[in-house]
KEDRENTOR-5491 format. One line per field, with one value per atom (N, C-alpha, C): atom name; x, y, z; residue in three letters. Coordinates in nm, 3 decimals, padded with zeros to 5 digits, always signed. Example, Ala and Ser with C-alpha at 12.3 -4.5 7.8 and 13.67 -1.06 7.14 Angstrom:
% residues 2
site = (N|CA|C|N|CA|C) $
X = (+01.319|+01.230|+01.320|+01.285|+01.367|+01.290) $
Y = (-00.569|-00.450|-00.330|-00.225|-00.106|+00.003) $
Z = (+00.780|+00.780|+00.780|+00.708|+00.714|+00.787) $
code = (Ala|Ala|Ala|Ser|Ser|Ser) $
//
This chain:
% residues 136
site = (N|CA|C|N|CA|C|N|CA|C|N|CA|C|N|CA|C|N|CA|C|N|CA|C|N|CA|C|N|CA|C|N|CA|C|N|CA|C|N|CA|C|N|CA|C|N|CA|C|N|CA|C|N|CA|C|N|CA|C|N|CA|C|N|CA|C|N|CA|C|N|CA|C|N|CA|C|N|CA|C|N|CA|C|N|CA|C|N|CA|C|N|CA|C|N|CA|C|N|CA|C|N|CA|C|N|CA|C|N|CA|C|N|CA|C|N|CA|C|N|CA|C|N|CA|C|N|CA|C|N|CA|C|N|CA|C|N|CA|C|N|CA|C|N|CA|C|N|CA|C|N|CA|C|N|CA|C|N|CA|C|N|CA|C|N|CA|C|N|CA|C|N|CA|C|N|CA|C|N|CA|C|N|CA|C|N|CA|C|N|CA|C|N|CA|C|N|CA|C|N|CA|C|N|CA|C|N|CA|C|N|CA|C|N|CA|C|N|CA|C|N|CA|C|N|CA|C|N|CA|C|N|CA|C|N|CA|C|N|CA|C|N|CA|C|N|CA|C|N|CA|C|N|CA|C|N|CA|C|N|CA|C|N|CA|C|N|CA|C|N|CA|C|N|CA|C|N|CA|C|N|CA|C|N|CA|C|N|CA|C|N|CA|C|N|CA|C|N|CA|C|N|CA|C|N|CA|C|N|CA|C|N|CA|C|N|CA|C|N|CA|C|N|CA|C|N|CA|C|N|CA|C|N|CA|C|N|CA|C|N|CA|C|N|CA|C|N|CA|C|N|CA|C|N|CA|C|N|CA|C|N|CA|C|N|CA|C|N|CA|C|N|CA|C|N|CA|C|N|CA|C|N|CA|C|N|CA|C|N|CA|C|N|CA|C|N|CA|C|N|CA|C|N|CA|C|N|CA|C|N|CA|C|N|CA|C|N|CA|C|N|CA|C|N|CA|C|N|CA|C|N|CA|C|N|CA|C|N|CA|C|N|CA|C|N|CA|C|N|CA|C|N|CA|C|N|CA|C|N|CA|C|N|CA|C|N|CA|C|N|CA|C|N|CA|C) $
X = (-01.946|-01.922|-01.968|-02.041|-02.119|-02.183|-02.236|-02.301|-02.259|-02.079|-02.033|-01.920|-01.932|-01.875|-01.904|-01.904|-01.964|-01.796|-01.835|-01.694|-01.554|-01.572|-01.462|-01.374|-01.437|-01.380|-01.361|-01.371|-01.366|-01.253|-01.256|-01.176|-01.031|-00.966|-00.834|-00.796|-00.808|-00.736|-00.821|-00.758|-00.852|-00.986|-01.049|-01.227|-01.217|-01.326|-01.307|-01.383|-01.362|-01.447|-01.309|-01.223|-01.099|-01.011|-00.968|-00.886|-00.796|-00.689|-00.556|-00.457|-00.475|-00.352|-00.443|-00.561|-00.618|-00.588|-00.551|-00.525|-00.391|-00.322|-00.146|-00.108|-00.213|-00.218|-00.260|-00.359|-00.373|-00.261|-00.202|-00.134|-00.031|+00.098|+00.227|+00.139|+00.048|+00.066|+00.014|-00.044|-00.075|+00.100|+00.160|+00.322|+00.400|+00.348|+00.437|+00.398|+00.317|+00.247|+00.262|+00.293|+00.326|+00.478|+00.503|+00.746|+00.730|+00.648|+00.677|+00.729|+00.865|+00.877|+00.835|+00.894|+00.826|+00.832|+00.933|+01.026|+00.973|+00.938|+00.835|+00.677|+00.603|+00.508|+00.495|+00.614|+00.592|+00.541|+00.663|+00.659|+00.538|+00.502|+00.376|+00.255|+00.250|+00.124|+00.146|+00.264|+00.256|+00.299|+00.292|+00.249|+00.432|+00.438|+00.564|+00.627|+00.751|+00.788|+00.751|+00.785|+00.713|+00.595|+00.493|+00.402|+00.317|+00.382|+00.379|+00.397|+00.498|+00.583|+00.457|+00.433|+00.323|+00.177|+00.158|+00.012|+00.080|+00.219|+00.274|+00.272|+00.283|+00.279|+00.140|+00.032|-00.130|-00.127|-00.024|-00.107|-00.082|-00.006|-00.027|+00.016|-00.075|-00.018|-00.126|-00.142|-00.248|-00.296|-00.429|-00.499|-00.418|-00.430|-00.391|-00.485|-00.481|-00.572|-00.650|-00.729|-00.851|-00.807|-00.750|-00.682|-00.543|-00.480|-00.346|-00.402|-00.500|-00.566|-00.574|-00.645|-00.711|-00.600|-00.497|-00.356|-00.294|-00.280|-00.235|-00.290|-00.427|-00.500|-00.497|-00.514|-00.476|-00.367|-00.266|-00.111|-00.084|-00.202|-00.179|-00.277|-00.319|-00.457|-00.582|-00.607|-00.709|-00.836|-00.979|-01.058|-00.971|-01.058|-00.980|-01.022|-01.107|-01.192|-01.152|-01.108|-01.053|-00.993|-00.909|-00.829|-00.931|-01.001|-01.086|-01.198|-01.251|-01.337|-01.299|-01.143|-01.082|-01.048|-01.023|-01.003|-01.155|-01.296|-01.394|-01.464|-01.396|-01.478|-01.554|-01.535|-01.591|-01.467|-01.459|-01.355|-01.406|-01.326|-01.339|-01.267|-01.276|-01.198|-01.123|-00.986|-00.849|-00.785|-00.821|-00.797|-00.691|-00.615|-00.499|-00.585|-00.706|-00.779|-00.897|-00.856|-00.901|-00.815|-00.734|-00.649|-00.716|-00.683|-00.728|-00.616|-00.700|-00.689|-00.551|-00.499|-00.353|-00.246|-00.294|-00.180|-00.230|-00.308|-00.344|-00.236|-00.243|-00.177|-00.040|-00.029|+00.124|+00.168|+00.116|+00.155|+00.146|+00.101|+00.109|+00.278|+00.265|+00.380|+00.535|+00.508|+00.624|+00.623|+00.560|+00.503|+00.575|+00.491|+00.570|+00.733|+00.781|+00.940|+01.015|+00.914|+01.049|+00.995|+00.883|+00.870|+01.026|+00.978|+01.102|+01.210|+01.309|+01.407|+01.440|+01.318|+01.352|+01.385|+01.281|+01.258|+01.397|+01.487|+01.641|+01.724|+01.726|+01.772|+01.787|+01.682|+01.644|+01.725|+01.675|+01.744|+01.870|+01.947|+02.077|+02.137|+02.048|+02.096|+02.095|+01.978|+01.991|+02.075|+02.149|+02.209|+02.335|+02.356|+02.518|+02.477|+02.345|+02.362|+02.357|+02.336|+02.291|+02.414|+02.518|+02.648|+02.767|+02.696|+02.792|+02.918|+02.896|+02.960|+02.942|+02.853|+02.818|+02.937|+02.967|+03.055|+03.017|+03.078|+03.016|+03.099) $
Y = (-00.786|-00.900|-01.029|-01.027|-01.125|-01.226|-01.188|-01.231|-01.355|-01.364|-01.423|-01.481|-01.540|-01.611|-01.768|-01.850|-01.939|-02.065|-02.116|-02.209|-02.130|-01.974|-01.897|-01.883|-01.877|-01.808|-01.935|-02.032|-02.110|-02.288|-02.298|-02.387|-02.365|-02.475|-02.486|-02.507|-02.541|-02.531|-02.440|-02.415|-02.344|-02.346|-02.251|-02.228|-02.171|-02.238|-02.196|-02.033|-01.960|-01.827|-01.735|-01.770|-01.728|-01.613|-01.496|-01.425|-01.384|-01.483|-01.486|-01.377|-01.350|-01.277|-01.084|-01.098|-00.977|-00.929|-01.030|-00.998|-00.943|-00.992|-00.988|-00.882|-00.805|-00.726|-00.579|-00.586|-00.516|-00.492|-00.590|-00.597|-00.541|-00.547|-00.494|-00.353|-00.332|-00.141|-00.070|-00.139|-00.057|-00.019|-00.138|-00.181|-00.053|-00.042|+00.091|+00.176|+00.244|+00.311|+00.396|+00.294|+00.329|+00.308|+00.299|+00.258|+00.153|+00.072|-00.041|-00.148|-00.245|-00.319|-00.462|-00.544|-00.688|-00.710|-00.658|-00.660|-00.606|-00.497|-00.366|-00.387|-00.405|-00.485|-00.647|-00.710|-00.840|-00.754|-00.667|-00.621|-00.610|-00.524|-00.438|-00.499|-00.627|-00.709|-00.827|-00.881|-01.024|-01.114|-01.103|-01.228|-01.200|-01.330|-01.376|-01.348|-01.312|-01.272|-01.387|-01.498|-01.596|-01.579|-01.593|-01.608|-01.435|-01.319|-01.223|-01.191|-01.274|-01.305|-01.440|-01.514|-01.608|-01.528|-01.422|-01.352|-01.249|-01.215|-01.142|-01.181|-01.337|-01.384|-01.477|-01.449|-01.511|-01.635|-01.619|-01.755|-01.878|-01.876|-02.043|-02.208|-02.262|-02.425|-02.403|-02.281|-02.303|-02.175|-02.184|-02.074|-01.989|-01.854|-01.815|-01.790|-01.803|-01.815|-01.631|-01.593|-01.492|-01.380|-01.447|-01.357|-01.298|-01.367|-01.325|-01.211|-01.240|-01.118|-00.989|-01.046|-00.919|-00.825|-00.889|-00.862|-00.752|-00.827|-00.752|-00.653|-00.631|-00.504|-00.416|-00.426|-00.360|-00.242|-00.298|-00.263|-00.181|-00.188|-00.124|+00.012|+00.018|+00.095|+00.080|-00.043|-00.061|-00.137|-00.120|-00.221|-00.347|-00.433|-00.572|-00.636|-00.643|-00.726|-00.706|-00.597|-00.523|-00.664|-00.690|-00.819|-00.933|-00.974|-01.063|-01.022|-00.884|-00.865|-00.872|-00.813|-00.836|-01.017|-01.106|-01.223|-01.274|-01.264|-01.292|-01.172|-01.082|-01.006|-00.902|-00.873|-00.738|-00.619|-00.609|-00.542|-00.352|-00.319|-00.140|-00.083|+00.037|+00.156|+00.188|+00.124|+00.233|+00.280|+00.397|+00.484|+00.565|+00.653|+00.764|+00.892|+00.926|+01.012|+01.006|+00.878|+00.840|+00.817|+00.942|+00.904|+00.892|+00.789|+00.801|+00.930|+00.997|+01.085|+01.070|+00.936|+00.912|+00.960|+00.945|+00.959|+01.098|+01.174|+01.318|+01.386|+01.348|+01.404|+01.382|+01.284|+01.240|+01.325|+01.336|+01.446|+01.546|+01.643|+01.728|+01.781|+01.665|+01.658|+01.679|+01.620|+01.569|+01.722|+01.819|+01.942|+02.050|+01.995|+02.113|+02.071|+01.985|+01.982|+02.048|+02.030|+02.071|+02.233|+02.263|+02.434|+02.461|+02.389|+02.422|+02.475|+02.345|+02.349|+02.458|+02.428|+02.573|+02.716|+02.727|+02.854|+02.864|+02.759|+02.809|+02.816|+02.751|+02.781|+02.970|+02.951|+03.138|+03.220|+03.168|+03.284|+03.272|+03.166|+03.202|+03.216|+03.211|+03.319|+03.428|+03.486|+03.630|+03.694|+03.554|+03.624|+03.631|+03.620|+03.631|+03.695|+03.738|+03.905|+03.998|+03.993|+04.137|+04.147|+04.039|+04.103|+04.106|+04.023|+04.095|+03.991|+03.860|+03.784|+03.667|+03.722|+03.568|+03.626|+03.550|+03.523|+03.616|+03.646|+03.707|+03.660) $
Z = (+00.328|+00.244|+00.309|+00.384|+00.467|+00.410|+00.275|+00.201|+00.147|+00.107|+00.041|+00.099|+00.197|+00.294|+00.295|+00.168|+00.154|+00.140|+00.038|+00.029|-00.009|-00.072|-00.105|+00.065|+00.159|+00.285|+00.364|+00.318|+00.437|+00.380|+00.247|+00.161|+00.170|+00.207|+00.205|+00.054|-00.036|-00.148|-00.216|-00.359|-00.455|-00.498|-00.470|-00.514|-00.631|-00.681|-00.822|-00.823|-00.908|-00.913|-00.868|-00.770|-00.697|-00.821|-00.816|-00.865|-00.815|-00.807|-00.740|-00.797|-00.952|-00.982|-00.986|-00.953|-00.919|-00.824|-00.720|-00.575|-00.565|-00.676|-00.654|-00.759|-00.857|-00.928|-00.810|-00.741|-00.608|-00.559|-00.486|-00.385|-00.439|-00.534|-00.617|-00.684|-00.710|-00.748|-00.610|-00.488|-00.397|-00.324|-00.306|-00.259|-00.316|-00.479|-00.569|-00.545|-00.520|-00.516|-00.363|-00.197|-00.126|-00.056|-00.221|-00.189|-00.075|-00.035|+00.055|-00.004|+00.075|+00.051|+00.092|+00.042|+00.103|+00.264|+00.292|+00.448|+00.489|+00.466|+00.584|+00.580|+00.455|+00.477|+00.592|+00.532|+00.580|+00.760|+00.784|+00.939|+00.942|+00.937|+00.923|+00.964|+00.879|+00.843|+00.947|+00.998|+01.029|+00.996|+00.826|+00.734|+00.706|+00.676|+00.672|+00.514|+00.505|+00.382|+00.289|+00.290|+00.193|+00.173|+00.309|+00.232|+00.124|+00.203|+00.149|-00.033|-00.065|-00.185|-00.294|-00.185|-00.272|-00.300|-00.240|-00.280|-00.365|-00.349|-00.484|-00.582|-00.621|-00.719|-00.792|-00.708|-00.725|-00.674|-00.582|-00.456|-00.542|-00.613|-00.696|-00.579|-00.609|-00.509|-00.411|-00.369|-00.224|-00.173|-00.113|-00.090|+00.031|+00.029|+00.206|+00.268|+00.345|+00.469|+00.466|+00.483|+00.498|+00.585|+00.706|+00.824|+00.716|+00.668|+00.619|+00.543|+00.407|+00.354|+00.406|+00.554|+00.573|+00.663|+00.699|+00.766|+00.679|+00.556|+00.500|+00.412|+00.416|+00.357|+00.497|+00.599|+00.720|+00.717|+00.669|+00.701|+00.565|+00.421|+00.319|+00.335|+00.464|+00.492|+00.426|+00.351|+00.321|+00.397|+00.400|+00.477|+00.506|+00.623|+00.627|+00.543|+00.457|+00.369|+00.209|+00.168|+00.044|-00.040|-00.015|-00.084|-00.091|-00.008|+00.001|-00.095|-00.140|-00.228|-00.385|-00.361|-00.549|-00.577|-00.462|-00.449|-00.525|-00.508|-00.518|-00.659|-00.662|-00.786|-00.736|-00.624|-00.556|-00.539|-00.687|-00.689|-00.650|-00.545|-00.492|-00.527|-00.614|-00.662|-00.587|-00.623|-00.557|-00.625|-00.680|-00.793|-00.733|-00.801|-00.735|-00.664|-00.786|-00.727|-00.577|-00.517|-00.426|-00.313|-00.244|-00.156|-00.015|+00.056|+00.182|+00.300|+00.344|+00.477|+00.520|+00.558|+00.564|+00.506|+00.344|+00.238|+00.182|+00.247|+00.207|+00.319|+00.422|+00.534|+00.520|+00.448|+00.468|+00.329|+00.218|+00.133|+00.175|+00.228|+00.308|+00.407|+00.488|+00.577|+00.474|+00.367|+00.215|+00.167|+00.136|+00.102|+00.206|+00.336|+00.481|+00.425|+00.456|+00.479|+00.368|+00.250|+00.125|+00.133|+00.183|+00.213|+00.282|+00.400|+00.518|+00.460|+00.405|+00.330|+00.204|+00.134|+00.038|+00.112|+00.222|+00.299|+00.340|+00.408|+00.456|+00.365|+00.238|+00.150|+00.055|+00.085|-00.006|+00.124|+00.273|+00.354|+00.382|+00.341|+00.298|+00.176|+00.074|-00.083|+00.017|+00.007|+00.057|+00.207|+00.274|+00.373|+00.236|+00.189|+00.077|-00.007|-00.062|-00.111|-00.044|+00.056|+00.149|+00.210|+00.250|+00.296|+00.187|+00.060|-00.022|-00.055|-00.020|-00.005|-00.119|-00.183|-00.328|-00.440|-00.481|-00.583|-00.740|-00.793|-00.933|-01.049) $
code = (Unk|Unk|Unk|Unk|Unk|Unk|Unk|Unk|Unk|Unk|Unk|Unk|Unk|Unk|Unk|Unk|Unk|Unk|Unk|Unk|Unk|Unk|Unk|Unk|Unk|Unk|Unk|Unk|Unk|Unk|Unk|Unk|Unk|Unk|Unk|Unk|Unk|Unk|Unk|Unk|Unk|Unk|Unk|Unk|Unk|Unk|Unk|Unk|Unk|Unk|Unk|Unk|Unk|Unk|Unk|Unk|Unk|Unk|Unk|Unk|Unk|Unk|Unk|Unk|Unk|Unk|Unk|Unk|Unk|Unk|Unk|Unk|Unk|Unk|Unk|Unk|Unk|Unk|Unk|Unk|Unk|Unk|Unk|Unk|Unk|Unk|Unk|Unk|Unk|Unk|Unk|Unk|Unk|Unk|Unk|Unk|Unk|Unk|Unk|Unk|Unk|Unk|Unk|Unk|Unk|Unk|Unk|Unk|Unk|Unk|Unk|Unk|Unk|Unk|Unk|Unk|Unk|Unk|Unk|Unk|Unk|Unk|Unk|Unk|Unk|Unk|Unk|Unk|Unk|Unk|Unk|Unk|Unk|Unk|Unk|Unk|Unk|Unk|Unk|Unk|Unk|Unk|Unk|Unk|Unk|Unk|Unk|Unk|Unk|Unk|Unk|Unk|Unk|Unk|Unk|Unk|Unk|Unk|Unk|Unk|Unk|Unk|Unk|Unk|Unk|Unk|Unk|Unk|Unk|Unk|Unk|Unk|Unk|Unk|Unk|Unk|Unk|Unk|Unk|Unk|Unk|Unk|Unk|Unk|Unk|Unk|Unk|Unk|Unk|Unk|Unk|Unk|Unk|Unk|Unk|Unk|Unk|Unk|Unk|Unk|Unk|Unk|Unk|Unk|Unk|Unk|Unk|Unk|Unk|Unk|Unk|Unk|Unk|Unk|Unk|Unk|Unk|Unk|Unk|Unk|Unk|Unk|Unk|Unk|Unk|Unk|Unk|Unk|Unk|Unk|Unk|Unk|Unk|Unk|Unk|Unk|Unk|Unk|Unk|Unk|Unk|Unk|Unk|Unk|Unk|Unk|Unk|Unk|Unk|Unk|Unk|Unk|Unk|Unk|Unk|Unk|Unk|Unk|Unk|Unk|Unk|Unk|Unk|Unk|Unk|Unk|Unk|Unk|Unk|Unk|Unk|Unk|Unk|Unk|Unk|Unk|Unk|Unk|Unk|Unk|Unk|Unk|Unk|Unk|Unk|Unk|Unk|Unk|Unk|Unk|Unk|Unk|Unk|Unk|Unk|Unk|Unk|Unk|Unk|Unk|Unk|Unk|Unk|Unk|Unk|Unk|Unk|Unk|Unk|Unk|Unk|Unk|Unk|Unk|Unk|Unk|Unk|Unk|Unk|Unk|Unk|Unk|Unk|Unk|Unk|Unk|Unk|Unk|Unk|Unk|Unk|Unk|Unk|Unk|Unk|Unk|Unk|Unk|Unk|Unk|Unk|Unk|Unk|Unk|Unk|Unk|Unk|Unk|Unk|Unk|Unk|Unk|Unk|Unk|Unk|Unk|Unk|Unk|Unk|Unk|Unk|Unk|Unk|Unk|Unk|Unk|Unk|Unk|Unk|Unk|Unk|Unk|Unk|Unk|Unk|Unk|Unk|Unk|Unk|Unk|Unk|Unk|Unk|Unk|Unk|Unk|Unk|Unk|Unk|Unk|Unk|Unk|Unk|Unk|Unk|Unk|Unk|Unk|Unk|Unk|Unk|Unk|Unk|Unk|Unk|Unk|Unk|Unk) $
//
């Protein structure tokens, strides 16, 4: 995005062309999407629960700063630049059918445990039929 590093990346107040509530439309279904809250993001990212909360709501009154962006596309596992491209109209497919490696693995891990659990579950049905001990 090198390209477009012009008055959008570098202006303290609002540039015009700017899609603030795209950014904050991003930002609240990626948030749902990964049960994060404002608090654990805020952790996560740096960025301070306010100002976390003002790009929740499309940044109105004043721009955030580029680093904060890219802070917080970091911490959502997205490029550092991601927010900064839906901010400008370079909007990138983050579709459901597009999970990153992370959230493949981590479904996975969500998958192993409830195996687990079912698995001790069935082997104690069957330790209480085999001794005869389940209820009828």
């Amino acid at each position: 995005m090198d390209h477009v590093r012009g008055s959008v990346y570098t202006a303290r107040g609002r540039v015009e062309g700017e899609d603030w509530q795209a950014v904050a439309d991003a930002l609240n279904a990626r948030m749902a999407a990964r049960r994060i809250g404002q608090q654990a993001l805020a952790t996560a990212s740096g960025v301070s629960v306010a100002t976390l909360r003002q790009v929740q709501h499309g940044a109105h009154g004043r721009r955030v700063q580029n680093a904060t962006l890219s802070a917080i596309a970091r911490a959502l596992d997205w490029p550092d630049d991601y927010l900064i491209g839906v901010l400008v109209g370079n909007r990138v497919s983050d579709t459901p059918g597009h999970a990153t490696d992370q959230e493949i693995l981590a479904g996975i891990g969500r998958i192993e445990q409830r195996l687990d659990d079912l698995s001790h579950r069935l082997a104690a049905v069957e330790e209480l039929v085999t001794t005869g001990t389940a209820t009828r």
